[in-house]
C-alpha positions as CSV (number, residue, x, y, z in Angstrom):
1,X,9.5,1.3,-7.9
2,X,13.0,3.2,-6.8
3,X,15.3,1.5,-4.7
4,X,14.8,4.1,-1.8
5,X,11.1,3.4,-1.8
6,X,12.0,-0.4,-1.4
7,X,14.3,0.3,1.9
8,X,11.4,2.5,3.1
9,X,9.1,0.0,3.1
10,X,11.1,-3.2,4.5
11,X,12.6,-0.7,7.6
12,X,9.3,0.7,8.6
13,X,8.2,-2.6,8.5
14,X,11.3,-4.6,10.4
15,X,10.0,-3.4,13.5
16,X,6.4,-5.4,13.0
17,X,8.3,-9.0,11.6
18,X,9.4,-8.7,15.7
19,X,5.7,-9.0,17.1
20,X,4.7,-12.2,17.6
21,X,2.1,-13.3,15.5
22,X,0.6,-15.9,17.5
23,X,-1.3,-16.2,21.0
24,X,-2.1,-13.1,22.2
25,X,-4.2,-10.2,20.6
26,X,-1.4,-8.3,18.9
27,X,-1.6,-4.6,16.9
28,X,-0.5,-3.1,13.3
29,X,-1.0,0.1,12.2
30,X,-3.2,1.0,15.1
31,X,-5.9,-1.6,14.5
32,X,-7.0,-4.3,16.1
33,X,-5.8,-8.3,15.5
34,X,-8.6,-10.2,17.2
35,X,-7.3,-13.6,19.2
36,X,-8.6,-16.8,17.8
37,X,-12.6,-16.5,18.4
38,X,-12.3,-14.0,19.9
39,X,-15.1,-12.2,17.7
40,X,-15.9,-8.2,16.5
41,X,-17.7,-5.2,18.1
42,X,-20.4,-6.5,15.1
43,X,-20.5,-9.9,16.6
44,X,-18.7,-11.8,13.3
45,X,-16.2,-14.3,14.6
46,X,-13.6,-12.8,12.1
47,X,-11.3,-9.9,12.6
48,X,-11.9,-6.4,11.1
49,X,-11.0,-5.0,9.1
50,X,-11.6,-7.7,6.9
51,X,-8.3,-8.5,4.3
52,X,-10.8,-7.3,1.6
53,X,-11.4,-3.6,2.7
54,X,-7.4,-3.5,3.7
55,X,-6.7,-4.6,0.2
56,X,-9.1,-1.7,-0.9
57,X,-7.2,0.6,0.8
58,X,-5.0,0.8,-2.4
59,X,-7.2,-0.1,-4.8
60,X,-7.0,-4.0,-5.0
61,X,-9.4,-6.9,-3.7
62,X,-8.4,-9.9,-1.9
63,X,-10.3,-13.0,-2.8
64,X,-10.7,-16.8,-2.9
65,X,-11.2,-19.9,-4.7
66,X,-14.9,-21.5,-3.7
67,X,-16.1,-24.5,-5.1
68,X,-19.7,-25.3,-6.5
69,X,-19.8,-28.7,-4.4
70,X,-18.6,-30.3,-2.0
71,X,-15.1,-32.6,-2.8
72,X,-12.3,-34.2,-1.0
73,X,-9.6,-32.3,-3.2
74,X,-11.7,-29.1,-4.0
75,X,-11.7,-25.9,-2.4
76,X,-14.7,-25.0,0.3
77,X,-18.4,-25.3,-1.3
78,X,-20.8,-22.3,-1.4
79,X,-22.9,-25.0,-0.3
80,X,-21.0,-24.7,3.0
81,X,-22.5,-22.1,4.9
82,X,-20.1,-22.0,7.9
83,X,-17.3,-22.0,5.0
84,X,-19.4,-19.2,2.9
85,X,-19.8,-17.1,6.0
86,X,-15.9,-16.8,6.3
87,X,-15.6,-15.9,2.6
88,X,-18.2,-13.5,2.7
89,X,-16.5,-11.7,5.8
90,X,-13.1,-11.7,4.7
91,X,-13.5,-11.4,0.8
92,X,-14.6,-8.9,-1.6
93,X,-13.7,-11.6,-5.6
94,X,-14.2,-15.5,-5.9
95,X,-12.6,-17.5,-8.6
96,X,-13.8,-20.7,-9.3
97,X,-11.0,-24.0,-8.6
98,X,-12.1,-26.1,-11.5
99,X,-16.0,-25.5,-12.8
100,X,-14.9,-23.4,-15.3
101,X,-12.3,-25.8,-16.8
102,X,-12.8,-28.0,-19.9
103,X,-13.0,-31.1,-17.6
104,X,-16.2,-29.8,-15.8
105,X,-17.6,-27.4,-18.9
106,X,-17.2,-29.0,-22.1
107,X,-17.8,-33.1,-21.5
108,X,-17.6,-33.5,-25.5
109,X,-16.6,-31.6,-28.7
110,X,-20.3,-30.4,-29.1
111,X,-21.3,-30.4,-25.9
112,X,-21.7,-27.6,-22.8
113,X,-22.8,-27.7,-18.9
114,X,-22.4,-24.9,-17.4
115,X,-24.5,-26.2,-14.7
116,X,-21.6,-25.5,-12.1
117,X,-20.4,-22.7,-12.5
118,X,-23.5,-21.0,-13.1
119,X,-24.1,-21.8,-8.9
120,X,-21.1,-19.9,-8.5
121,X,-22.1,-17.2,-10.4
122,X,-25.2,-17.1,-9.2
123,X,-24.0,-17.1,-5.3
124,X,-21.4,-14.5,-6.6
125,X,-24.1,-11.8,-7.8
126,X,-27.0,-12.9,-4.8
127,X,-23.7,-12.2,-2.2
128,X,-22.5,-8.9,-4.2
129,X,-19.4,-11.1,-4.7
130,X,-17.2,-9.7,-7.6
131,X,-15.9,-12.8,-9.6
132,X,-13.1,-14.0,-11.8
133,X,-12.7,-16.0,-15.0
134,X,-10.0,-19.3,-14.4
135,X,-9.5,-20.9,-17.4
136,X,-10.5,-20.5,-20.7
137,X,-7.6,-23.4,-21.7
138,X,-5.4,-24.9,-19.2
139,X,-2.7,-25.3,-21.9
140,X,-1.7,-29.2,-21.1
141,X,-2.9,-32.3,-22.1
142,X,-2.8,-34.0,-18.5
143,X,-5.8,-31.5,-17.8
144,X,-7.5,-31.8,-21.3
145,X,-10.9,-33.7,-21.0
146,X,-10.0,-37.7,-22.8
147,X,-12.4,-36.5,-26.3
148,X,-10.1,-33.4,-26.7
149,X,-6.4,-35.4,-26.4
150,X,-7.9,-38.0,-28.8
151,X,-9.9,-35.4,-31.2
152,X,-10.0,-36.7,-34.8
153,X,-9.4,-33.2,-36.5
154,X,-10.2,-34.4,-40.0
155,X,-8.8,-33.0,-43.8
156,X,-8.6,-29.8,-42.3
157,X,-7.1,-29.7,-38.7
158,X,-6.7,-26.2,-38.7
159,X,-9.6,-24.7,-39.2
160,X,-11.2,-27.7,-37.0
161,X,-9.5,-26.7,-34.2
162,X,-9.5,-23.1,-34.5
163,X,-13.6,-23.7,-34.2
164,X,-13.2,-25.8,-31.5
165,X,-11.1,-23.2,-29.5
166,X,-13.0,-19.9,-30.3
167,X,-16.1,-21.4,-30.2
168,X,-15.4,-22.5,-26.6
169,X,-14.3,-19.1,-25.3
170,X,-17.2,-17.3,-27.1
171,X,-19.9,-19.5,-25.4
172,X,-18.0,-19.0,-21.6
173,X,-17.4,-15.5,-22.3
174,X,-20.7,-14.6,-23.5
175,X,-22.4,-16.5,-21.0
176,X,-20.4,-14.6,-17.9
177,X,-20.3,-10.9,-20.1
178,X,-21.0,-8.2,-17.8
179,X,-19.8,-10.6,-14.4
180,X,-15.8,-11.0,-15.5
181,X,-14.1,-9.0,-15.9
182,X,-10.8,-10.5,-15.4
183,X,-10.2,-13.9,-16.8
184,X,-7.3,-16.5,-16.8
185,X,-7.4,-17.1,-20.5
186,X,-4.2,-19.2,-20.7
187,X,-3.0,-21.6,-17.6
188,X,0.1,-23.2,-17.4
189,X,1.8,-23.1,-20.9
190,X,5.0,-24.2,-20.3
191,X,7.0,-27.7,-21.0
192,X,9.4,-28.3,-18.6
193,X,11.5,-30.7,-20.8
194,X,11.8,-29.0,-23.5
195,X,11.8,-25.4,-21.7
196,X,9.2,-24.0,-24.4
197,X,5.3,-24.3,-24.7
198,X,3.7,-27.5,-24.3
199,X,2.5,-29.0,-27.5
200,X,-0.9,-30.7,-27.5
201,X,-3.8,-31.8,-29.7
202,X,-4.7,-28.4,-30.6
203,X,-0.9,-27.1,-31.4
204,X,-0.3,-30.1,-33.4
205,X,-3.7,-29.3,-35.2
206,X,-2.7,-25.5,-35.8
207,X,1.0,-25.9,-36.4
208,X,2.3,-24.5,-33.1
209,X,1.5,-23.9,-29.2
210,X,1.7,-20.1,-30.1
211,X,-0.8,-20.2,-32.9
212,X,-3.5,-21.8,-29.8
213,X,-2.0,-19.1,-27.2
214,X,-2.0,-16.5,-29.9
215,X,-5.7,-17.3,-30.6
216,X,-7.3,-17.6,-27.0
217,X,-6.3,-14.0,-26.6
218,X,-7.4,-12.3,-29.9
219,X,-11.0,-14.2,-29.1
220,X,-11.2,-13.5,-25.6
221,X,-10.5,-9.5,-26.6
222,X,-12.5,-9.8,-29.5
223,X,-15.7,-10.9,-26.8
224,X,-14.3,-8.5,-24.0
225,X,-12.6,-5.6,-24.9
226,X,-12.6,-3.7,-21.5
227,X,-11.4,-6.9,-19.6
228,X,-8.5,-7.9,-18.6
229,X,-6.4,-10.7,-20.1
230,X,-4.3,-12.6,-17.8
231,X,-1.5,-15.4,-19.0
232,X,-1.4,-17.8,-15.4
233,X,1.5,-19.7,-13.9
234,X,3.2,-21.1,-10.8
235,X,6.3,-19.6,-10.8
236,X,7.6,-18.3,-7.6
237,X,10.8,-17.0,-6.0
238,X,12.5,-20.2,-4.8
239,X,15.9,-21.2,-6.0
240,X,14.0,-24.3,-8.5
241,X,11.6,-22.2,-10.5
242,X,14.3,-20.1,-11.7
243,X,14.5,-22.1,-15.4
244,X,10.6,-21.6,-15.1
245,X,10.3,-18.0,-14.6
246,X,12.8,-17.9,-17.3
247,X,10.4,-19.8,-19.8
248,X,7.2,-17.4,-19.0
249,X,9.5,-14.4,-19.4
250,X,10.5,-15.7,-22.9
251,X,7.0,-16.6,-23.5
252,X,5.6,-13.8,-22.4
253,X,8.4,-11.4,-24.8
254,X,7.0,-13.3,-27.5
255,X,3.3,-12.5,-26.9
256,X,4.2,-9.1,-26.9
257,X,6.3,-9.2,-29.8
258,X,3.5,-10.6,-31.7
259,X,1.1,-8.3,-30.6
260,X,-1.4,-10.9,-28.4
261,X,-3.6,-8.5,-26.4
262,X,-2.0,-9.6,-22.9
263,X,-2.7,-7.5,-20.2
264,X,-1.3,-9.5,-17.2
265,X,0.7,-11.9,-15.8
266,X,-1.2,-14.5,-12.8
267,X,1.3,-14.9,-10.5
268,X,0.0,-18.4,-8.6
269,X,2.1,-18.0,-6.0
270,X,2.1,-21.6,-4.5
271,X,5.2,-20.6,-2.4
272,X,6.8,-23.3,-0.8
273,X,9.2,-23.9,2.1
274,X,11.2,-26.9,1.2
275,X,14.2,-26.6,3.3
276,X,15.4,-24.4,5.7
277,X,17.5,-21.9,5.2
278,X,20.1,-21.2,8.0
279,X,20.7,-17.6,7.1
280,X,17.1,-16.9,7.6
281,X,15.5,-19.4,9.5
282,X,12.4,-20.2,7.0
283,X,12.7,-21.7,3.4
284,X,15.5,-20.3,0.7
285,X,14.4,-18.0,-2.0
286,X,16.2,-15.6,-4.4
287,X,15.3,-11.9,-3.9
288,X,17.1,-10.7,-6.4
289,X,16.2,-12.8,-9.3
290,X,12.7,-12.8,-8.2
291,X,13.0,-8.5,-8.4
292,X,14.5,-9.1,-11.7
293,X,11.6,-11.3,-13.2
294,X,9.5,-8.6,-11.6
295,X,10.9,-5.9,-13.3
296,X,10.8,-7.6,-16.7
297,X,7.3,-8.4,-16.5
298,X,6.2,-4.8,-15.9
299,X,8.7,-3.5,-18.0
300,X,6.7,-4.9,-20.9
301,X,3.6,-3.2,-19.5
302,X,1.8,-6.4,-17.8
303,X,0.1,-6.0,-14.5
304,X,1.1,-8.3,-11.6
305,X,-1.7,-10.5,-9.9
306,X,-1.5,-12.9,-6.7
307,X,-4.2,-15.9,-8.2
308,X,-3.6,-19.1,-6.3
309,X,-1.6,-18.1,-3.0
310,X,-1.2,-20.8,-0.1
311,X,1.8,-22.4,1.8
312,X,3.8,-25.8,1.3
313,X,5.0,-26.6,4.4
314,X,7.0,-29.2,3.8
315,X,10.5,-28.9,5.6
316,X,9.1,-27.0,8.5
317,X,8.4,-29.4,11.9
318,X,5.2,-30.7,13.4
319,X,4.8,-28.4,16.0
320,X,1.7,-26.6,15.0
321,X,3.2,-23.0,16.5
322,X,6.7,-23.2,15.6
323,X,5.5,-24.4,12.3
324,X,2.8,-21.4,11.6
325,X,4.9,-18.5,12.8
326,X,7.5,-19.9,9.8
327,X,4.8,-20.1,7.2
328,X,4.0,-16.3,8.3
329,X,7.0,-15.3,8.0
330,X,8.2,-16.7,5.4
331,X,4.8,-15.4,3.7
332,X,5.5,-11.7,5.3
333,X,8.3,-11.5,3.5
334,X,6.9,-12.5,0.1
335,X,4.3,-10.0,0.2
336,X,6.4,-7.3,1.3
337,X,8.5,-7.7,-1.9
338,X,5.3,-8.3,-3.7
339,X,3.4,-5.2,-2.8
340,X,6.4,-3.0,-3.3
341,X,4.9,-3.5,-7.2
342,X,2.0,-2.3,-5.5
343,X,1.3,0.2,-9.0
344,X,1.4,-3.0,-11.1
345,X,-0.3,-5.3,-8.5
346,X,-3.9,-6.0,-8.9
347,X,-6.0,-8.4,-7.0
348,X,-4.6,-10.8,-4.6
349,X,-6.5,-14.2,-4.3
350,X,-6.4,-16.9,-2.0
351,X,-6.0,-20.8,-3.2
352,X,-8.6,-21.6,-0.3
353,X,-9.6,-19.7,3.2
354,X,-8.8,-22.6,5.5
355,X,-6.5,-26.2,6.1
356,X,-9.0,-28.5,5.4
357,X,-10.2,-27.0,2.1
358,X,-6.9,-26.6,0.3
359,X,-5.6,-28.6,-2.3
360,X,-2.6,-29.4,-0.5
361,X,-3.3,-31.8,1.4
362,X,-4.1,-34.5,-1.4
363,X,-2.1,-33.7,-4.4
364,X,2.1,-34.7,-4.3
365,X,3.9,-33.4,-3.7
366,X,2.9,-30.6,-1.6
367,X,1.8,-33.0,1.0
368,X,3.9,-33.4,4.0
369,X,5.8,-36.7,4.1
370,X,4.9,-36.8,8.1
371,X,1.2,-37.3,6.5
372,X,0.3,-34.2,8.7
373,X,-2.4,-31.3,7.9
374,X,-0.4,-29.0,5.6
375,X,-0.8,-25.6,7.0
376,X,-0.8,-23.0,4.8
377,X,-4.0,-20.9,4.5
378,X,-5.2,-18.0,7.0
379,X,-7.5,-20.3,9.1
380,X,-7.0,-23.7,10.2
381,X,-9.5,-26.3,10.0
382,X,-11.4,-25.1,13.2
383,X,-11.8,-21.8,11.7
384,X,-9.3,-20.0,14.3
385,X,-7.1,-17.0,12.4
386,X,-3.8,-18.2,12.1
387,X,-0.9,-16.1,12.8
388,X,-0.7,-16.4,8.2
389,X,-3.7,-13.9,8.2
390,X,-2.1,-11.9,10.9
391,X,0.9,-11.4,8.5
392,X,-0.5,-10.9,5.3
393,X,-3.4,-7.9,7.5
394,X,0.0,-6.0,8.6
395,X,1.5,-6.5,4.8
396,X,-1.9,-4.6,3.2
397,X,-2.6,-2.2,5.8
398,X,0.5,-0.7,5.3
């Protein structure tokens, strides 16, 4: 997008970063931001319009992660209905956190149970729900069930773990054809020590981590030619993912290169305020580099999605209202830069509606070192909209 357009954007919207975003009932864009419980003229106890139809507006969907059951570290169960009812008013997509995952699918080489997922997608379709695919591999072995980091591959490893990758995302595929339409088919390729792809059983079986990358797409396409193929990862805009985002962009060149049938890059978007930074009073992050990692991803023709979004909180203090109006803001301004790739950015998803069913708050080290809830979804625990949703309504009704 031009420069100009940029400006545009961020001045006619420097005016609304100086409304509170907490207490009182406040207003964007001539709507209506209800208070906390405050309730609809339809009698829901959620604000309308809902982030779904705002995201419509041009031509995206805003979503979640459910789970299938109820878990300490997973996200909120369909089997919730209080949580379900939230979803259902606020989202128009649902990706599952982990049922589709080798952990939870495949419990051994020639063995399938699709058992939970298929309650997903089968609350998806009853609730009109569209639905995403997340993963078809999750590209390290810390996440690889114990029977696949072990795998005996034989005289011919190869060809045994060719048919042990295809064979996998042709049974999920065609199981879900005609649901997905957009999957995750790679998640989280990259080694941090050695700055390249991670090898694992399956790379050292066909020779290289590309050959396994290489061959999760051509499958997936082969199975699903109208959908689209996303490559997935956590980098983000703060000062220590730049080596990261450096490592997908060379990755990604090199899918391209070779001609792998990528369509888009899954931008997780786990942003984190870690310290705070004087200059701007919530947590440092690099504008430009994060513009320029931007602009090489779409200048190879990807498309831009927001996959996993939520708040670390760490550096900010434990007054709940000092401390949400920073993770708004700090969350304003990401999806102001964000949605000025608004003709490369598809679907923006949610890792979790609310505090208490987000993964943050068990895994380190996003959790706060004062043990405290973090707070980094649109609704706390209690269900109350948090001045987070308020931000991220203003950023898509724009």
């Amino acid at each position: 997008m031009p420069r100009d357009l940029r400006l545009t954007r961020r001045d006619a919207l420097t005016g609304l970063a100086a409304i509170p975003l907490a207490g009182c009932a406040s207003s964007y864009a001539g709507r209506s931001v209800l208070e906390p419980g405050a309730g609809s003229a339809n009698g829901s106890p959620y604000p309308k319009p809902s982030l779904d139809q705002l995201a419509r507006k041009n031509g995206r969907r805003f979503g979640s992660a459910v789970a299938s059951t109820p878990g300490r570290t997973d996200q909120g169960s369909i089997q919730n209905a209080r949580y379900m009812k939230l979803i259902k008013a606020e989202c128009g997509i649902v990706v599952p956190e982990n049922e589709m995952k080798w952990q939870t699918i495949r419990p051994g080489p020639d063995a399938f149970d699709f058992s939970r997922m298929d309650s997903i997608t089968a609350w998806a379709k009853q609730n009109d729900m569209a639905l995403r695919g997340h993963t078809l591999l999750w590209h390290r072995p810390q996440w690889f069930p114990d029977w696949l980091n072990t795998y005996d591959f034989g005289a011919n490893p190869v060809a045994e773990a060719e048919k042990l990758l295809t064979d996998h995302i042709r049974a999920v595929t065609r199981r879900y054809r005609g649901q997905i339409q957009s999957y995750d088919v790679v998640n989280e390729a990259i080694d941090h020590d050695r700055n390249a792809p991670i090898e694992t059983s399956l790379s050292r079986a066909m020779g290289s981590p590309e050959a396994v990358i290489d061959l999760a797409f051509h499958t997936a396409r082969e199975e699903l030619p109208d959908a689209q193929l996303v490559y997935n990862d956590y980098m983000s805009w703060e000062p220590d993912h730049r080596k990261h985002c450096d490592d997908v962009l060379r990755l990604l060149e090199g899918m391209v290169k070779r001609g792998t049938p990528v369509d888009a890059l899954g931008i997780q978007s786990h942003i984190e305020i870690f310290a705070i930074d004087p200059a701007t009073g919530v947590g440092p992050y690099l504008e430009r580099e994060w513009r320029r990692f931007l602009d090489e991803v779409t200048g190879m023709g990807l498309r831009l999605l927001i996959t996993e979004f939520d708040v670390k909180d760490r550096a900010l203090p434990a007054n709940v209202r000092e401390r949400d109006q920073k993770v708004a803001e700090f969350s304003r301004r990401y999806f102001d830069l964000m949605l000025e790739y608004g003709d490369h950015l598809d679907d923006i998803l949610a890792w979790g509606m609310t505090d208490t069913f987000n993964w943050l708050q068990y895994f380190e080290p996003a959790e706060r070192p004062d043990g405290l809830q973090v707070r980094g979804t649109p609704y706390s625990s209690d269900y109350e909209v948090k001045p987070l949703r308020t931000a991220i309504a203003e950023q898509l009704d724009f």
